[in-house]
mmCIF entry with sequence, helices, sheets and N, C-alpha, C, O atoms, coordinates in Angstrom:
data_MODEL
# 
_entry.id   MODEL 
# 
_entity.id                         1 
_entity.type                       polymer 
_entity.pdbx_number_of_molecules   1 
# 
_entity_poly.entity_id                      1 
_entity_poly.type                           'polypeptide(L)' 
_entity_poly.nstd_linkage                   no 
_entity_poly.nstd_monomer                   no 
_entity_poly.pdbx_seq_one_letter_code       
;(UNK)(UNK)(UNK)(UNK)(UNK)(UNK)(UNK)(UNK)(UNK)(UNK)(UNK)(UNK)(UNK)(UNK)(UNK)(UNK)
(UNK)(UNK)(UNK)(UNK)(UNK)(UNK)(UNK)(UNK)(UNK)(UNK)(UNK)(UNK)(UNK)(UNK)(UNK)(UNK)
(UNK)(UNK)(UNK)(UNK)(UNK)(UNK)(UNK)(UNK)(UNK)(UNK)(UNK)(UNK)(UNK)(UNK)(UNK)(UNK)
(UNK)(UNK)
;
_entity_poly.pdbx_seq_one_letter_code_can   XXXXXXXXXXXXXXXXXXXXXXXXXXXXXXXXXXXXXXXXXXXXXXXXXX 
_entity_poly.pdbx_strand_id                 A 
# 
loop_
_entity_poly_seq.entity_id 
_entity_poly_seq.num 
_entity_poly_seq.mon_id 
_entity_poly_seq.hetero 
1 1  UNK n 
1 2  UNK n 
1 3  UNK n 
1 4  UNK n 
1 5  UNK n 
1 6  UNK n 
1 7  UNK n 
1 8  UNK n 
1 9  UNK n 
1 10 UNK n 
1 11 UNK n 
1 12 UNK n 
1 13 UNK n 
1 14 UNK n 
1 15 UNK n 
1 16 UNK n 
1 17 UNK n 
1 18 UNK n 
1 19 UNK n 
1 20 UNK n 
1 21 UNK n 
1 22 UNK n 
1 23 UNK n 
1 24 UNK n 
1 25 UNK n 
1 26 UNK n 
1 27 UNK n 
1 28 UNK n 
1 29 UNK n 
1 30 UNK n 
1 31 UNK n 
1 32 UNK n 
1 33 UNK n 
1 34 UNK n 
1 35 UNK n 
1 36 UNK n 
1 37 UNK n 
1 38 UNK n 
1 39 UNK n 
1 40 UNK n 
1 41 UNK n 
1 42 UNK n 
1 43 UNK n 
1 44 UNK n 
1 45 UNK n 
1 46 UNK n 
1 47 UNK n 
1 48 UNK n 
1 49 UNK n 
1 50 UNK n 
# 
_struct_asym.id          A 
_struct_asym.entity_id   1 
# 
loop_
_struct_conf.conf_type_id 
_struct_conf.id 
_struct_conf.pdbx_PDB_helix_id 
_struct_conf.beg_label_comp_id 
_struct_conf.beg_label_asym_id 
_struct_conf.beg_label_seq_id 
_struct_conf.pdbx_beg_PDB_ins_code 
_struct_conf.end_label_comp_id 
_struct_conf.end_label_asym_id 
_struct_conf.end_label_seq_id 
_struct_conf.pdbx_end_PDB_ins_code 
_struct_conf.beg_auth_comp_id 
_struct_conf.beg_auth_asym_id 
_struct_conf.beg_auth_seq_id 
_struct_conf.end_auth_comp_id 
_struct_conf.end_auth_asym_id 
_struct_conf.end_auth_seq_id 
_struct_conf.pdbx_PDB_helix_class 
_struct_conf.details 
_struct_conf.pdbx_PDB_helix_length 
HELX_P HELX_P1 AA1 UNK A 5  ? UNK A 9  ? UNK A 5  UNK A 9  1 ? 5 
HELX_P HELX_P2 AA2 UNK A 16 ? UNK A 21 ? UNK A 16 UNK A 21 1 ? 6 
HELX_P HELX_P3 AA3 UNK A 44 ? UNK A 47 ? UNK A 44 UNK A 47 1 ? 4 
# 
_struct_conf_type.id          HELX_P 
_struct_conf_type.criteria    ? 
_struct_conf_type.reference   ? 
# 
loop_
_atom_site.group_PDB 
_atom_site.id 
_atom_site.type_symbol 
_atom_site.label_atom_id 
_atom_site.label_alt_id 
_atom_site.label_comp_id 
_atom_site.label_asym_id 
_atom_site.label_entity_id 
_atom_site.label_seq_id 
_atom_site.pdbx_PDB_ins_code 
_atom_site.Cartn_x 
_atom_site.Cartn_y 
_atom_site.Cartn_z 
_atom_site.occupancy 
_atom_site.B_iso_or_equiv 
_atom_site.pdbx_formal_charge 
_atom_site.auth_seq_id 
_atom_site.auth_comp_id 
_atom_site.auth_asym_id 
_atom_site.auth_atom_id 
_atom_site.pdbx_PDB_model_num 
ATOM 1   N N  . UNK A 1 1  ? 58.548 110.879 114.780 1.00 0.00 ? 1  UNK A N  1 
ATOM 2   C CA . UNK A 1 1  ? 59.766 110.224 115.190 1.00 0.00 ? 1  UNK A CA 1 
ATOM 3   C C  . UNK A 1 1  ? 59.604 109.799 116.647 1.00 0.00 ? 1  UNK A C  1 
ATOM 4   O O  . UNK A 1 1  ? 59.218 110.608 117.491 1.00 0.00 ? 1  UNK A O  1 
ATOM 5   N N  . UNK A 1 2  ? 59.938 108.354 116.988 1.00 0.00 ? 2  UNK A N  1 
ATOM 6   C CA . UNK A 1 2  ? 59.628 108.229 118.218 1.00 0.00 ? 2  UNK A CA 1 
ATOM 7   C C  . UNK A 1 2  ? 61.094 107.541 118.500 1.00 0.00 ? 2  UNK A C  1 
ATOM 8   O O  . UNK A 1 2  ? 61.525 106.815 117.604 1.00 0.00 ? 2  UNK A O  1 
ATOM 9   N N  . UNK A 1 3  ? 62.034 107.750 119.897 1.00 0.00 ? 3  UNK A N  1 
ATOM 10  C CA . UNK A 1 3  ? 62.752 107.608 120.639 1.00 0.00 ? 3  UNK A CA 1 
ATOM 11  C C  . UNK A 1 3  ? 62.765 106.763 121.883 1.00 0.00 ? 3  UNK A C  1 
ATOM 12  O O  . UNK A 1 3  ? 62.453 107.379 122.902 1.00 0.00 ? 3  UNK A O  1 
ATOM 13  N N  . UNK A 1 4  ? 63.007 105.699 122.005 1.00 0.00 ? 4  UNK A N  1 
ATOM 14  C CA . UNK A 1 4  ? 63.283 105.373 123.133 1.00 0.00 ? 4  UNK A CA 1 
ATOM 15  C C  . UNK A 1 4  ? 64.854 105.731 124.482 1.00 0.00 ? 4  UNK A C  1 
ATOM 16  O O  . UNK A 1 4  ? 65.816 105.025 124.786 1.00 0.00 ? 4  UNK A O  1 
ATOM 17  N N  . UNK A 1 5  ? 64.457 107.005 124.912 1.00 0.00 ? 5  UNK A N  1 
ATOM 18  C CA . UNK A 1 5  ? 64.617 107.368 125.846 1.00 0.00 ? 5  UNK A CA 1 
ATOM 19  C C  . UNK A 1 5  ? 65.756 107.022 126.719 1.00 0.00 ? 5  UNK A C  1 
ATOM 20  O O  . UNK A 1 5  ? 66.894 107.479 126.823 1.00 0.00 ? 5  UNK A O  1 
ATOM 21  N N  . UNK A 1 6  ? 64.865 105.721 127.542 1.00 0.00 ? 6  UNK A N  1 
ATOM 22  C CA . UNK A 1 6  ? 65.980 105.228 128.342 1.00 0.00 ? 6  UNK A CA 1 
ATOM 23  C C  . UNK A 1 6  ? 66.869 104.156 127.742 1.00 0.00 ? 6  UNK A C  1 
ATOM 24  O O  . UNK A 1 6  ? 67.700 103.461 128.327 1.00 0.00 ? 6  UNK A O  1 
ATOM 25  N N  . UNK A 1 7  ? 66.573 104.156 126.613 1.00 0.00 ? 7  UNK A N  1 
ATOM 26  C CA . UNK A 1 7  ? 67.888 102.744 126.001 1.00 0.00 ? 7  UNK A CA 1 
ATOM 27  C C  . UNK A 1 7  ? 68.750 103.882 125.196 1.00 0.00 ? 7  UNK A C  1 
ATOM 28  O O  . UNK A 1 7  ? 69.843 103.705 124.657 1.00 0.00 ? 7  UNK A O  1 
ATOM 29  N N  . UNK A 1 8  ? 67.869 105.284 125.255 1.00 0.00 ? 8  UNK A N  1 
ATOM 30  C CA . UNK A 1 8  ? 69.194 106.423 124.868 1.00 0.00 ? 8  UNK A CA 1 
ATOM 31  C C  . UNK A 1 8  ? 70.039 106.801 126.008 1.00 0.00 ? 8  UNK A C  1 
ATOM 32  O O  . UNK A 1 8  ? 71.231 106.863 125.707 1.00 0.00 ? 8  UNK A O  1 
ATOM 33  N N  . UNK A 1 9  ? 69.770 107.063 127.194 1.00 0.00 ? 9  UNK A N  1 
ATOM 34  C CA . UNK A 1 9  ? 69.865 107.525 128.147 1.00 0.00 ? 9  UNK A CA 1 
ATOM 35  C C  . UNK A 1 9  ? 71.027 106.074 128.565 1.00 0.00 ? 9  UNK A C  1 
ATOM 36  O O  . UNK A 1 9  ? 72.169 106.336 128.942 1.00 0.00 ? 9  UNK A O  1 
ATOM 37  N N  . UNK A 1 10 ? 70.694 105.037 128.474 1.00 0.00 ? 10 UNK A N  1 
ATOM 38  C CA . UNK A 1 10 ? 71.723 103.475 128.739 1.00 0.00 ? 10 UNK A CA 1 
ATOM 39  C C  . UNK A 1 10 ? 72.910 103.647 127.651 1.00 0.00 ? 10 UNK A C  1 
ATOM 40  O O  . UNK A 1 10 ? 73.959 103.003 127.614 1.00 0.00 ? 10 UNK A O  1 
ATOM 41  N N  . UNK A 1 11 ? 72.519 104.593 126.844 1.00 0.00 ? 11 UNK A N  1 
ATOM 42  C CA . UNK A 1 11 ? 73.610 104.342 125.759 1.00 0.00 ? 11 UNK A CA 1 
ATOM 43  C C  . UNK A 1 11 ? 74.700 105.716 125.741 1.00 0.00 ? 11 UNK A C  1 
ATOM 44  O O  . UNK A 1 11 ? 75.345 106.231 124.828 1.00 0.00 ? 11 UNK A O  1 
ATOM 45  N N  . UNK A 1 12 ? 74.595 105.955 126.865 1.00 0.00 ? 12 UNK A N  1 
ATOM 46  C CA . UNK A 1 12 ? 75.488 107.401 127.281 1.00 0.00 ? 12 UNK A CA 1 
ATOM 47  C C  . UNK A 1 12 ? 77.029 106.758 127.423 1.00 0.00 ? 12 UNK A C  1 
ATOM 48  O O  . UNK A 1 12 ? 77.421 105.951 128.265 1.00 0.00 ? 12 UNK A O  1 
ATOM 49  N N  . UNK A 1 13 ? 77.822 107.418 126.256 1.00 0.00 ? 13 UNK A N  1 
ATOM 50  C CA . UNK A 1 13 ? 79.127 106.805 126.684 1.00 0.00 ? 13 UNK A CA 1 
ATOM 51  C C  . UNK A 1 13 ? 79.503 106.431 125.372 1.00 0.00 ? 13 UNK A C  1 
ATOM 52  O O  . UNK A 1 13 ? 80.678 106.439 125.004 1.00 0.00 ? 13 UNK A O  1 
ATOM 53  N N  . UNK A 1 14 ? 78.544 106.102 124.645 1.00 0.00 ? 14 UNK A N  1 
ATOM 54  C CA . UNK A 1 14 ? 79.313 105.920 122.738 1.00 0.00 ? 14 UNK A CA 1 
ATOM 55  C C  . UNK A 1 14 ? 78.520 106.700 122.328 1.00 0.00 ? 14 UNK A C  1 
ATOM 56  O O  . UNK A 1 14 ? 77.513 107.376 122.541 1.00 0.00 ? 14 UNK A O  1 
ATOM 57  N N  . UNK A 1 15 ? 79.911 106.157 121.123 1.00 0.00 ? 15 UNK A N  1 
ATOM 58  C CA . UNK A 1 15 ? 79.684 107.402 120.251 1.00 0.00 ? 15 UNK A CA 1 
ATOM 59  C C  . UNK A 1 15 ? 78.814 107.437 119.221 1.00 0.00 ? 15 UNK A C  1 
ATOM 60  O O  . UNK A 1 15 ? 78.249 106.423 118.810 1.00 0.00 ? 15 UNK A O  1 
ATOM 61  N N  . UNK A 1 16 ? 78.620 108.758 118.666 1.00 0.00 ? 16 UNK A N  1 
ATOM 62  C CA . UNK A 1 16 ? 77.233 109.180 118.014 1.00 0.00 ? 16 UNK A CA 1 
ATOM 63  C C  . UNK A 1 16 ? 76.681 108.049 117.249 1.00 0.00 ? 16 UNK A C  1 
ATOM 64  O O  . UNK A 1 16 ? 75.504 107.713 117.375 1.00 0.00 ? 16 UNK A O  1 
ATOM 65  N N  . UNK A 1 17 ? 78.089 107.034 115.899 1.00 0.00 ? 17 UNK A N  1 
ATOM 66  C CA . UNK A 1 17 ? 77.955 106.454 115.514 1.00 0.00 ? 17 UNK A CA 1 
ATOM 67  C C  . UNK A 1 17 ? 77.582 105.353 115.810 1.00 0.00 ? 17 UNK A C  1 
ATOM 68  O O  . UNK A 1 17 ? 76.767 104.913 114.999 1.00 0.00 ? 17 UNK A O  1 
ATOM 69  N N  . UNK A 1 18 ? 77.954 104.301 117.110 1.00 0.00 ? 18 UNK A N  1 
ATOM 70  C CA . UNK A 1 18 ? 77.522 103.813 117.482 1.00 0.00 ? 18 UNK A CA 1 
ATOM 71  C C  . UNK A 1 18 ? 75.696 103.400 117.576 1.00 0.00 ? 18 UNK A C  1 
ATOM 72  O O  . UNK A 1 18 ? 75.064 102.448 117.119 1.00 0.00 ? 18 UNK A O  1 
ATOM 73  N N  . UNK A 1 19 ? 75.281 104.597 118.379 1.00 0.00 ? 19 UNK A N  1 
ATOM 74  C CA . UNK A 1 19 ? 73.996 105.157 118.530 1.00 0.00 ? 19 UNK A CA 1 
ATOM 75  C C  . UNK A 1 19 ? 73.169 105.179 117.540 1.00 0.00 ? 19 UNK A C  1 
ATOM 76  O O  . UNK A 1 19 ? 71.994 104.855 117.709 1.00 0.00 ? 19 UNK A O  1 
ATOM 77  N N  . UNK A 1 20 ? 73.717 105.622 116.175 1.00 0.00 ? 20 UNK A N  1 
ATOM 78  C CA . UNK A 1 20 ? 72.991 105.633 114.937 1.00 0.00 ? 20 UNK A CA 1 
ATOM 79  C C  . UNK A 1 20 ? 72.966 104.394 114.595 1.00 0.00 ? 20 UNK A C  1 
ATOM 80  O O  . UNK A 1 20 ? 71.849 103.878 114.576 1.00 0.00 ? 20 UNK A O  1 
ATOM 81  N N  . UNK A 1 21 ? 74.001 103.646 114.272 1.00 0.00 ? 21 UNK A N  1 
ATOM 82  C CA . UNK A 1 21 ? 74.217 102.376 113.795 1.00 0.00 ? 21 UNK A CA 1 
ATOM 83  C C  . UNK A 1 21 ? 72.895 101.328 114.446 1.00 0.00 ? 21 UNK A C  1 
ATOM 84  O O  . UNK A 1 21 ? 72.231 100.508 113.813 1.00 0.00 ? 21 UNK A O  1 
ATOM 85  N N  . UNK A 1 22 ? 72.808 101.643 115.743 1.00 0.00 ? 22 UNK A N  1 
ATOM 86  C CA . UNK A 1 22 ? 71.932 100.468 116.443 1.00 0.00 ? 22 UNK A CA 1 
ATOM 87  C C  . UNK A 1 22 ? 70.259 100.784 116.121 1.00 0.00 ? 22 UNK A C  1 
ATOM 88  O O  . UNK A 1 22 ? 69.345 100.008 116.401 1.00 0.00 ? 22 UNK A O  1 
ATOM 89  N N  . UNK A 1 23 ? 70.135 101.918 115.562 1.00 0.00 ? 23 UNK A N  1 
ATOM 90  C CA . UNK A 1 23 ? 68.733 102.461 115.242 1.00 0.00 ? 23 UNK A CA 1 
ATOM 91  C C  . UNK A 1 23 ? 67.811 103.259 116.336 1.00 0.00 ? 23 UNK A C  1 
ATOM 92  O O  . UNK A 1 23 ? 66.592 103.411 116.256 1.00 0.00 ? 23 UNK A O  1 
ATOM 93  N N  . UNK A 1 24 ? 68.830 103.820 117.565 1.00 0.00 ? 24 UNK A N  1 
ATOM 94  C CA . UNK A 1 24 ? 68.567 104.664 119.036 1.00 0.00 ? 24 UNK A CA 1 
ATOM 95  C C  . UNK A 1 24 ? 68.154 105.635 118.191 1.00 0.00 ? 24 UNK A C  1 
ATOM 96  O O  . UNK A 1 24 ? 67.021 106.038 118.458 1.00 0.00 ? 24 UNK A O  1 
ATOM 97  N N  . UNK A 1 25 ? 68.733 106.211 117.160 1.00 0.00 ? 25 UNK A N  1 
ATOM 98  C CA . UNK A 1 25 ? 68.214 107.839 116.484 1.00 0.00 ? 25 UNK A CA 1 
ATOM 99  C C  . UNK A 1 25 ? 67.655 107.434 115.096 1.00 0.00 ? 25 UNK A C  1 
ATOM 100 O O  . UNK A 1 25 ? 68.392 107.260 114.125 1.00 0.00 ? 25 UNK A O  1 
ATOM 101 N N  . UNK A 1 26 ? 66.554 107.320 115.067 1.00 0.00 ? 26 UNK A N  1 
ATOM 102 C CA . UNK A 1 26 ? 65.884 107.099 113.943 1.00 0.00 ? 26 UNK A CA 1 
ATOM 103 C C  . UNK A 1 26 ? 65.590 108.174 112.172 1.00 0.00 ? 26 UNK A C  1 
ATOM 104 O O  . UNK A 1 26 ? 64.647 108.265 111.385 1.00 0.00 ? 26 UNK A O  1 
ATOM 105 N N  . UNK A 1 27 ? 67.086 108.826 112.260 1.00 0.00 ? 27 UNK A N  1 
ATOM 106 C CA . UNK A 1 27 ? 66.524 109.418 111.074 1.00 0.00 ? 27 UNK A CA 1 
ATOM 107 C C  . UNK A 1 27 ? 67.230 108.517 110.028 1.00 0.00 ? 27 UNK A C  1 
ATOM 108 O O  . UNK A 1 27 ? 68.202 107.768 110.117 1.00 0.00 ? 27 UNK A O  1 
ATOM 109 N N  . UNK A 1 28 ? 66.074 108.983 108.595 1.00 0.00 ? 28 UNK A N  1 
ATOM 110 C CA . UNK A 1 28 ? 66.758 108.329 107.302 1.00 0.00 ? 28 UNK A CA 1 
ATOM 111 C C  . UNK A 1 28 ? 67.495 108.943 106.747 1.00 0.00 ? 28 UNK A C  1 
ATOM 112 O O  . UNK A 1 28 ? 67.738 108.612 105.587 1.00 0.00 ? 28 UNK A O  1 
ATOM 113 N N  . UNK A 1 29 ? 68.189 110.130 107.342 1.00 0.00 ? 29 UNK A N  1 
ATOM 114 C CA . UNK A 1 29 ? 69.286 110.466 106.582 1.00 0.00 ? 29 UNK A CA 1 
ATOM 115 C C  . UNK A 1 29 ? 70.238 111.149 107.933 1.00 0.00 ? 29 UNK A C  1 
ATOM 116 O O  . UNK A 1 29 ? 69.745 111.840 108.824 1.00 0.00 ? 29 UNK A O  1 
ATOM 117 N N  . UNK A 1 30 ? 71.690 110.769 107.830 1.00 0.00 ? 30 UNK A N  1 
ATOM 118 C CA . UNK A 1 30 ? 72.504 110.981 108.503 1.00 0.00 ? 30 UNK A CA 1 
ATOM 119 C C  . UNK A 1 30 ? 72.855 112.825 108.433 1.00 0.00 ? 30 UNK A C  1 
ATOM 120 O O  . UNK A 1 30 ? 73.037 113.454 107.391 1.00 0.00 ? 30 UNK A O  1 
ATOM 121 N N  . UNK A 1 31 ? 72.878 113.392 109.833 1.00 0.00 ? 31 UNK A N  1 
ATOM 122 C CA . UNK A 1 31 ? 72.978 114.939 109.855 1.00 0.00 ? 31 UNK A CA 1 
ATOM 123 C C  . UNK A 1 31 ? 74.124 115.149 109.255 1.00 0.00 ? 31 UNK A C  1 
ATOM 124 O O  . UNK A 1 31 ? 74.888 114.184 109.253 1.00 0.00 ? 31 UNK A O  1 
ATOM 125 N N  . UNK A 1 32 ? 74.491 116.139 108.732 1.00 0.00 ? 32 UNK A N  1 
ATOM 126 C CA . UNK A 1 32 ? 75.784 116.720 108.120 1.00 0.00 ? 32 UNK A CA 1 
ATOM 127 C C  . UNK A 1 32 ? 76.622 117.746 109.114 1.00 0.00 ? 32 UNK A C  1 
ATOM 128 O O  . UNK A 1 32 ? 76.342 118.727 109.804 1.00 0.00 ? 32 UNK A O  1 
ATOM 129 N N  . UNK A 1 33 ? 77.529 117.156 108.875 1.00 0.00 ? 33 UNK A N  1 
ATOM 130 C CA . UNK A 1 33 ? 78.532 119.086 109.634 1.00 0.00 ? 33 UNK A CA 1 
ATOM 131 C C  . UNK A 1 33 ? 79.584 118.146 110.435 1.00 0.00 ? 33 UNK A C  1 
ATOM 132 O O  . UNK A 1 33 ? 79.311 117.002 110.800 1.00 0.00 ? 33 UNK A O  1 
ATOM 133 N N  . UNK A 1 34 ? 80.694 118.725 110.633 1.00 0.00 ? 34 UNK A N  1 
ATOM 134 C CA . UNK A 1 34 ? 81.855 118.945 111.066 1.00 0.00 ? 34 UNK A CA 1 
ATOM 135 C C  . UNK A 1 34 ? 82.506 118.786 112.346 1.00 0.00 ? 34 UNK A C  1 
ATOM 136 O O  . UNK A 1 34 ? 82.900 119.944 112.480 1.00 0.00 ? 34 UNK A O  1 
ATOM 137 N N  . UNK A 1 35 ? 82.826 118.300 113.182 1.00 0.00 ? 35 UNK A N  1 
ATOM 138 C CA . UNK A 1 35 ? 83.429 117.830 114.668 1.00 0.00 ? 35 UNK A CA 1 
ATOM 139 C C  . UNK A 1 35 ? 83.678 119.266 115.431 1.00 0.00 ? 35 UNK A C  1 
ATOM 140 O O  . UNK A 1 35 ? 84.511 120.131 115.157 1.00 0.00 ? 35 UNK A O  1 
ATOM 141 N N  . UNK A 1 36 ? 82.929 119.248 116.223 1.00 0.00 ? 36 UNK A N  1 
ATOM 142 C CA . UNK A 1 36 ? 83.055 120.612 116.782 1.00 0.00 ? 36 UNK A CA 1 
ATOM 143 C C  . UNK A 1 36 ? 82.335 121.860 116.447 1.00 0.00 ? 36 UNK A C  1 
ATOM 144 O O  . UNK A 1 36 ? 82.558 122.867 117.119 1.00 0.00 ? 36 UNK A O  1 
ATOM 145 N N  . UNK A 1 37 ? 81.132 121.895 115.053 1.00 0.00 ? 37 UNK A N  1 
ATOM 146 C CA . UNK A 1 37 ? 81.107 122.945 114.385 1.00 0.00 ? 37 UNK A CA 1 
ATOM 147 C C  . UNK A 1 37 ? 79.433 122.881 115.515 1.00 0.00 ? 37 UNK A C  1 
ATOM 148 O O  . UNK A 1 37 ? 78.947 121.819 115.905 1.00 0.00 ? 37 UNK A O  1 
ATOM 149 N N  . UNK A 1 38 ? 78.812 124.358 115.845 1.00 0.00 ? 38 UNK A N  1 
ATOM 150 C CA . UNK A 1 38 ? 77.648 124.766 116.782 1.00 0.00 ? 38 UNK A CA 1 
ATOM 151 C C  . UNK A 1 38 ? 76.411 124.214 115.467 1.00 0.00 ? 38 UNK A C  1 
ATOM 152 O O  . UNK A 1 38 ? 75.270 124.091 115.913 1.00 0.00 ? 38 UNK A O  1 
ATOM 153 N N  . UNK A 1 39 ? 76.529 123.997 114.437 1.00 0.00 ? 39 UNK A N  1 
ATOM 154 C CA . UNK A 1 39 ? 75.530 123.958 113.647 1.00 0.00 ? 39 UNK A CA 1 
ATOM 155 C C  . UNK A 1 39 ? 75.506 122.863 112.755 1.00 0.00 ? 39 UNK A C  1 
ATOM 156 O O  . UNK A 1 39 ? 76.484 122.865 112.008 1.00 0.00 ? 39 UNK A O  1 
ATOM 157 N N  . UNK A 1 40 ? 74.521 121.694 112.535 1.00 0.00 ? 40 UNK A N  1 
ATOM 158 C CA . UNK A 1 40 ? 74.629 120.297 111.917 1.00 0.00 ? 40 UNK A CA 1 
ATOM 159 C C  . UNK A 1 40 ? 73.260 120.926 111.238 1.00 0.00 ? 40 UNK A C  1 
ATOM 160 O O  . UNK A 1 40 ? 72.418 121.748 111.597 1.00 0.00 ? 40 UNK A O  1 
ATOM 161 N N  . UNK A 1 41 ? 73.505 120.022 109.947 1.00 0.00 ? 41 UNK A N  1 
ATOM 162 C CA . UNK A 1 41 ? 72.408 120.144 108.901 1.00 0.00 ? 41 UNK A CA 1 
ATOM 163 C C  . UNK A 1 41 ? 71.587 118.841 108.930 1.00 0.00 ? 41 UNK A C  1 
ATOM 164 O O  . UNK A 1 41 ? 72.244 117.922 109.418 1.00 0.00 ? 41 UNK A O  1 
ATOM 165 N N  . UNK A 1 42 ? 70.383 118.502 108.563 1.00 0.00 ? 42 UNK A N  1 
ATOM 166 C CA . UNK A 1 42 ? 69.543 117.643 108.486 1.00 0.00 ? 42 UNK A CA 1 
ATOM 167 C C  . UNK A 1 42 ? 68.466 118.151 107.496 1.00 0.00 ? 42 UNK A C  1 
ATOM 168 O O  . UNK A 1 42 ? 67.916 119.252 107.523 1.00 0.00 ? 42 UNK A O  1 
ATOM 169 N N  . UNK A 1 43 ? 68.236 116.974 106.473 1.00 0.00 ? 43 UNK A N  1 
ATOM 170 C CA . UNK A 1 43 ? 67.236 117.149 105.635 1.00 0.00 ? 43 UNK A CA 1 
ATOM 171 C C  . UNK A 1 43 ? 65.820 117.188 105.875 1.00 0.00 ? 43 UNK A C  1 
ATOM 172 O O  . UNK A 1 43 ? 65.292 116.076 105.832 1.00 0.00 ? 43 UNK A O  1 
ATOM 173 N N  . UNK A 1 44 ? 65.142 118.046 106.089 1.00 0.00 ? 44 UNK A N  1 
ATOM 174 C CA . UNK A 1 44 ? 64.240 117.910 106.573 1.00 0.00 ? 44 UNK A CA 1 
ATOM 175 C C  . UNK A 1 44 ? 62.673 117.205 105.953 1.00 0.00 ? 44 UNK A C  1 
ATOM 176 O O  . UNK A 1 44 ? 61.680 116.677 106.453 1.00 0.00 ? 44 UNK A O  1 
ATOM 177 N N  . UNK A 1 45 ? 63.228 117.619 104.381 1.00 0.00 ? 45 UNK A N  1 
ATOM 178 C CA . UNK A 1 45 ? 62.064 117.152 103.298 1.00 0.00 ? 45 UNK A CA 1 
ATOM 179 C C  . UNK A 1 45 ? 62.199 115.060 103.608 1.00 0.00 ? 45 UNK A C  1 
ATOM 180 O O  . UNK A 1 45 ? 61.239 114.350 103.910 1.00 0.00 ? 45 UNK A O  1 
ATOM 181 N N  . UNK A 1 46 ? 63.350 114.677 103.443 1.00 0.00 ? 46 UNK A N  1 
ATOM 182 C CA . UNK A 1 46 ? 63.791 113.429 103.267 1.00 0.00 ? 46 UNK A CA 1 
ATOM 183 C C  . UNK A 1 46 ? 63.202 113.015 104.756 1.00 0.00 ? 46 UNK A C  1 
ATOM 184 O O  . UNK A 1 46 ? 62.526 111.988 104.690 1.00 0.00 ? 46 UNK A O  1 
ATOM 185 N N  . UNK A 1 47 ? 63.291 113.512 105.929 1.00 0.00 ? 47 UNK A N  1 
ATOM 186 C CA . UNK A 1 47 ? 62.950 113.193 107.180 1.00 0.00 ? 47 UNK A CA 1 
ATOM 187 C C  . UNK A 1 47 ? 61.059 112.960 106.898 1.00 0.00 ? 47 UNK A C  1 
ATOM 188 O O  . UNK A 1 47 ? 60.476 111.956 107.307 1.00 0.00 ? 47 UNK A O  1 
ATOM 189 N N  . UNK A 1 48 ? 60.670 113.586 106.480 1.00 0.00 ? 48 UNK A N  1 
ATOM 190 C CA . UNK A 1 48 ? 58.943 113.596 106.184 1.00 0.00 ? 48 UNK A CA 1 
ATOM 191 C C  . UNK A 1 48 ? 58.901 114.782 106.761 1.00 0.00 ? 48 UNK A C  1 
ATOM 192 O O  . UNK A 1 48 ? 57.840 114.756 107.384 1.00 0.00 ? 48 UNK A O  1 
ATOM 193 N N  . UNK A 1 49 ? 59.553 116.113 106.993 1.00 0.00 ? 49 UNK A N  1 
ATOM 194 C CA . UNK A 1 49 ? 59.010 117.062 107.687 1.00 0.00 ? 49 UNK A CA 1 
ATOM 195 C C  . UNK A 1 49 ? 58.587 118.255 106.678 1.00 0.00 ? 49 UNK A C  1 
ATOM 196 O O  . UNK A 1 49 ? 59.297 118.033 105.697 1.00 0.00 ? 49 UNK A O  1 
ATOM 197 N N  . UNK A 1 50 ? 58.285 118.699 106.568 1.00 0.00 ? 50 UNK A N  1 
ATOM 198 C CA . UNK A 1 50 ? 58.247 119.705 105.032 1.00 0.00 ? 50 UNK A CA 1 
ATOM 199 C C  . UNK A 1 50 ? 56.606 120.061 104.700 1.00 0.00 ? 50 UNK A C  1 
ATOM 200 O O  . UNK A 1 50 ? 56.307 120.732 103.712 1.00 0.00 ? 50 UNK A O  1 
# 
């Protein structure tokens, strides 16, 4: 997974969705969990990690 950084770092200020939408966070599957909750789920098999 590669990140560009400072166009993350430029994009401080919207929101998560935003961020995802434009392709700043490159996963193929959107994390799971709850507004506020300490713990988000992500698939890790679907990501290629496994």
């Amino acid at each position: 997974m590669t990140i560009n950084v400072e166009v993350l770092i430029n994009s401080l200020g919207k929101t998560y969705k935003e961020i995802f939408d434009e392709g700043l966070i490159p996963y193929k599957t959107k994390p799971a969990g709850f507004s506020g909750d300490e713990v988000v789920c992500l698939d890790m098999v679907k990501e290629g990690v496994g």
